[in-house]
C-alpha positions in Angstrom: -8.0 46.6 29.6 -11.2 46.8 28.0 -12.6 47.2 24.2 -16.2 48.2 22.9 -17.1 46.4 19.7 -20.3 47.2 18.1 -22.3 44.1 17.0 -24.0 44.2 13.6 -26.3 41.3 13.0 -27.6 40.8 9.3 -31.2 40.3 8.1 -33.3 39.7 11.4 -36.2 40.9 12.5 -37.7 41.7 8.9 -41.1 41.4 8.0 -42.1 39.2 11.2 -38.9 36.3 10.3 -35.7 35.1 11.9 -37.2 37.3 15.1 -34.3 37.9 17.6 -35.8 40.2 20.4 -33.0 42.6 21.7 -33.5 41.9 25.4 -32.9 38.1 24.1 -29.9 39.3 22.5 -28.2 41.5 25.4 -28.6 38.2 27.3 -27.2 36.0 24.8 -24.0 38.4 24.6 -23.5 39.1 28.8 -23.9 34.7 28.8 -20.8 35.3 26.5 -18.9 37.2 29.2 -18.9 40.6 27.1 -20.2 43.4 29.7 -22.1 46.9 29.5 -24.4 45.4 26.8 -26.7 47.7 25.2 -28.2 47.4 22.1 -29.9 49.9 19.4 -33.1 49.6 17.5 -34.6 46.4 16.8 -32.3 45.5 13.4 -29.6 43.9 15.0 -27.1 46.8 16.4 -25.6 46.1 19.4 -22.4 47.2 21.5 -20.6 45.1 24.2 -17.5 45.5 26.3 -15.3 42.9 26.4 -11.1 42.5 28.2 -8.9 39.8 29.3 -8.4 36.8 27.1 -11.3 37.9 24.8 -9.5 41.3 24.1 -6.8 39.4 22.0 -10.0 37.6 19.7 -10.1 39.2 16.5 -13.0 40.7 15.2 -14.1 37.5 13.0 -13.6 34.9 15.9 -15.9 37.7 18.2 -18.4 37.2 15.0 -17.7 33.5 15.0 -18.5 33.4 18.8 -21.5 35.1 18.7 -23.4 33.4 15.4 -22.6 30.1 17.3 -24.4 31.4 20.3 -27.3 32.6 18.5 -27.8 29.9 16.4 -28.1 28.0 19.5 -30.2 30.4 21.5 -32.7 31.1 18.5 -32.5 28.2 16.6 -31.0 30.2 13.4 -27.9 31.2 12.5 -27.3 34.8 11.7 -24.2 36.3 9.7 -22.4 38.7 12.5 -19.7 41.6 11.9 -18.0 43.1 14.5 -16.2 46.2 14.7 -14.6 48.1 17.4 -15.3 52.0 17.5 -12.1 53.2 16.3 -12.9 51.6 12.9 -16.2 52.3 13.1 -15.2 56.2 13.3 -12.5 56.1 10.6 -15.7 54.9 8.4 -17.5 58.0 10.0 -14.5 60.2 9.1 -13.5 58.8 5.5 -17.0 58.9 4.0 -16.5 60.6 0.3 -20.0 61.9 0.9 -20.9 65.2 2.3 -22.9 63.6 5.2 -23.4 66.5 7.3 -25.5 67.9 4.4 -27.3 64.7 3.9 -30.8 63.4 5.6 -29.4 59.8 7.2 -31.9 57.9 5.2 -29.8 59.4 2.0 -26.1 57.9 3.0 -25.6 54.7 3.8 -22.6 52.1 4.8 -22.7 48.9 3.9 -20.2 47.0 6.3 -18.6 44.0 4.5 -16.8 41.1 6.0 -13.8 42.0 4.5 -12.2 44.5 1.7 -13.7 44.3 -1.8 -11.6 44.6 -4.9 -13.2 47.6 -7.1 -13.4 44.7 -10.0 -16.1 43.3 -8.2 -18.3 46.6 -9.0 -16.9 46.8 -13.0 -20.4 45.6 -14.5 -22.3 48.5 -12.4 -23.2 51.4 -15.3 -22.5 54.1 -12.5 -24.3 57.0 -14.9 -27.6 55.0 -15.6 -27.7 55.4 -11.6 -27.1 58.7 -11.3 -27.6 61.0 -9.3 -27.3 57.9 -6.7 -23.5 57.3 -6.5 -21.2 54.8 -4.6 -17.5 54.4 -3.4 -15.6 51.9 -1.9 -13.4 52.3 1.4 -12.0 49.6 4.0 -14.4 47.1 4.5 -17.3 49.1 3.7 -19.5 50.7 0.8 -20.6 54.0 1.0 -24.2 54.5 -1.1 -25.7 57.9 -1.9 -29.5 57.2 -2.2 -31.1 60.5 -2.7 -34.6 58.9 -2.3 -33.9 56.7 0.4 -32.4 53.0 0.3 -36.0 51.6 -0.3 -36.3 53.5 -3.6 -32.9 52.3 -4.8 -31.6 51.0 -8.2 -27.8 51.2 -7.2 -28.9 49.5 -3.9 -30.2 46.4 -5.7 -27.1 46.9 -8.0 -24.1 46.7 -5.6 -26.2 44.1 -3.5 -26.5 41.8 -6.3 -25.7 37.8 -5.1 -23.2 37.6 -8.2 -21.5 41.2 -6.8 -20.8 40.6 -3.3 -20.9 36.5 -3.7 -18.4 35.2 -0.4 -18.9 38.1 1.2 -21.5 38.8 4.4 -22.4 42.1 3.6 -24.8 44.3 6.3 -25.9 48.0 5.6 -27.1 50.7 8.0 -27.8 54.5 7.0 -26.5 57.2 8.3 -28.5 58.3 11.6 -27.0 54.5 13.0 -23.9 54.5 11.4 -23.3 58.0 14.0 -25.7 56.2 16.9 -22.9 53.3 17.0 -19.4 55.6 16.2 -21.3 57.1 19.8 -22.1 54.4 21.9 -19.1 52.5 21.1 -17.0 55.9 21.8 -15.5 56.1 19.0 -15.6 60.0 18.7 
């Protein structure tokens, strides 16, 4: 039995740093033994099938795996989430958003390496952000950002070092977070 797990790598490939080309990266994973590697845009999305002995790794030791392999294929190492498509649709499904009536820069999911106690986001003045507006769910935060993620005071806000301190914490926007519920089959 097989299992699809999308691979979401954090901060590479911005502004010319920590460069990991994707054909590099599909090799690095098939060197791995995970199969039917693809990958999506050049930010560190990928999707890999993987069975036998490796079906029973969790998620983190997949992660664990695969920033080991990098590291030593690029030199760097990277912070890795992965998440199988059945989770990654259940984010799809349980967004608080209306996300069909959204442009995908607007909504975004910010995948997080494990579940985040609300306290965390107490300091946050949620009005003086308005109308840009967040919510938590299971391992993820969901961030309404009318003008984009680029233009974003909550962004920076729920971001913040002292806010998400122990956590590895990777976002994508909307048009990916469909891209990978769809390669990974999680429909």
């Amino acid at each position: 039995m097989t299992q699809t797990y999308a691979l979401l790598l954090r901060g590479i490939n911005v502004s010319g740093r920590r460069k990991v080309p994707m054909a590099d990266l599909r090799s690095c994973l098939e060197g791995l033994g995970h199969q039917d590697v693809r990958t999506y845009l050049q930010s560190g999305n990928a999707v890999f099938t993987t069975g036998g002995g490796a079906l029973a790794a969790s998620d983190e030791a997949l992660a664990s795996e695969i920033e080991d392999a990098v590291e030593h294929r690029f030199g760097f190492r990277v912070d890795c989430l992965v998440r199988d498509g059945a989770y990654l649709a259940a984010v799809a499904a349980a967004c608080p958003f209306p996300a069909a009536e959204l442009e995908g820069k607007q909504l975004h999911a910010l995948y997080l390496s494990e579940s985040a106690e609300p306290g965390r986001f107490a300091g946050i003045d949620r009005e003086a952000h308005l109308p840009e507006e967040f919510a938590l769910g299971d391992r993820v935060l969901y961030l309404y950002a009318p003008e984009g993620l680029g233009n974003s005071k909550l962004g920076e806000a729920v971001s913040r070092t002292s806010v998400v301190k122990g956590l590895v914490v990777t976002g994508r926007n909307w048009n990916t977070v469909r891209k990978l519920v769809e390669m990974t089959g999680g429909e």
